[in-house]
C-alpha positions in Angstrom: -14.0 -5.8 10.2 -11.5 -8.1 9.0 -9.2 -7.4 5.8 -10.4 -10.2 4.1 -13.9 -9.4 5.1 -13.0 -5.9 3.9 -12.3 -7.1 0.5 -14.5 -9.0 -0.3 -17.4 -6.4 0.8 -19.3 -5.5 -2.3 -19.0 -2.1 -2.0 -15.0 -2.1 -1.9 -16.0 -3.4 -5.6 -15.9 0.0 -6.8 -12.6 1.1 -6.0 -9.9 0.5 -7.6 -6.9 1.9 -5.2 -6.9 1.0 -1.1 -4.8 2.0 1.2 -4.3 -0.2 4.1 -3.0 0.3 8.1 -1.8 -2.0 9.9 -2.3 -4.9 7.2 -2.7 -8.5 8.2 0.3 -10.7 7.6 0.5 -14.0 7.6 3.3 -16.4 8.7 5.6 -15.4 5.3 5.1 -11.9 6.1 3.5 -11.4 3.2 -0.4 -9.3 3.4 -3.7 -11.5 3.1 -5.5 -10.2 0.3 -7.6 -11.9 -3.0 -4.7 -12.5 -5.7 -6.8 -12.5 -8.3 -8.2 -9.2 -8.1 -5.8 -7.1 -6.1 -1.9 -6.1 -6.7 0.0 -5.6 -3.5 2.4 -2.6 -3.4 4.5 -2.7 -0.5 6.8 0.1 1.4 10.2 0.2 -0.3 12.4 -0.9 2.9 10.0 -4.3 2.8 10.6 -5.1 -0.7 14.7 -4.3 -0.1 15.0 -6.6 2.3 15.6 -3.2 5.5 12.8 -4.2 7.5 10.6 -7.0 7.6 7.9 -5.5 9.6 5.1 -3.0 7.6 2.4 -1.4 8.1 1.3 0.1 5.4 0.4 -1.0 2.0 -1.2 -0.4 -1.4 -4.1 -2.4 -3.1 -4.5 -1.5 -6.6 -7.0 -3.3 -8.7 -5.4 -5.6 -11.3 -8.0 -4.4 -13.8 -6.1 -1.0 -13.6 -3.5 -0.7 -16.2 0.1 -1.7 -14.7 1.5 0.6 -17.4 -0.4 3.5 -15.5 1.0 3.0 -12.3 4.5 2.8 -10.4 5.9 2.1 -6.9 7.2 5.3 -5.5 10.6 5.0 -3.3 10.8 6.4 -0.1 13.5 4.6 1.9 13.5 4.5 5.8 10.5 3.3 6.9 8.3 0.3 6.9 5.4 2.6 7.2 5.3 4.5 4.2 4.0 2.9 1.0 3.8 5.5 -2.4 2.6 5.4 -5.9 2.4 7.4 -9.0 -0.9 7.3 -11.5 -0.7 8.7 -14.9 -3.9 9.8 -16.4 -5.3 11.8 -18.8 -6.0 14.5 -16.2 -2.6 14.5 -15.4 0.2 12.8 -12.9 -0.6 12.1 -9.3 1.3 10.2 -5.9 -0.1 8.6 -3.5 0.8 7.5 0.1 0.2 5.7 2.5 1.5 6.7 5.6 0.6 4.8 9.3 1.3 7.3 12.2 1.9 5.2 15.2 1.4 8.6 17.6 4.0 7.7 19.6 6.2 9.3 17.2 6.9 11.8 13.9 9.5 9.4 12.5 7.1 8.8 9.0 6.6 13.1 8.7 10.5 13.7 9.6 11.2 11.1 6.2 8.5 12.5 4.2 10.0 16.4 4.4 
């Protein structure tokens, strides 16, 4: 199945935080996704200009409350992607994390 197939699947409707491997990218290197409905959170070394390449990233619905949410940081890697939520439950992270199994390069910058 396609990512953009993926997304716009009714039942991904329901969800409100995806996390994506190995995310399409188009000729910008930026991910294919529908801008109107989904944010794109990407891994830290992307968005700082380290590495280019990705793959992993975050969807989160943009009917969830930016205010709730917040990119984590974890530097060295373009395959590691993190959030924090804030609810009334209480605080949690998130990550995305592609394991190439060739290699524990994502777990050794994770501990």
């Amino acid at each position: 199945m396609g990512q953009l197939e993926l997304l716009n699947n009714p039942k991904i409707a329901q969800y409100d935080i995806l996390c994506l491997q190995e995310p399409h990218a188009d000729f910008m290197g930026n991910t294919r996704t529908l801008a109107t409905t989904w944010t794109v959170v990407y891994p830290t070394d992307r968005k700082t200009g380290k590495t280019l390449t990705y793959r992993s990233v975050i969807l989160i619905k943009k009917t969830f409350a930016s205010g709730q949410w917040e990119e984590l940081d974890v530097e060295g890697s373009g395959d590691i992607t993190a959030i924090t939520i804030r609810t009334e439950q209480g605080q949690y992270s998130i990550f995305s994390i592609y394991m190439d199994g060739a290699s524990d390069e994502s777990l050794q910058i994770m501990r």
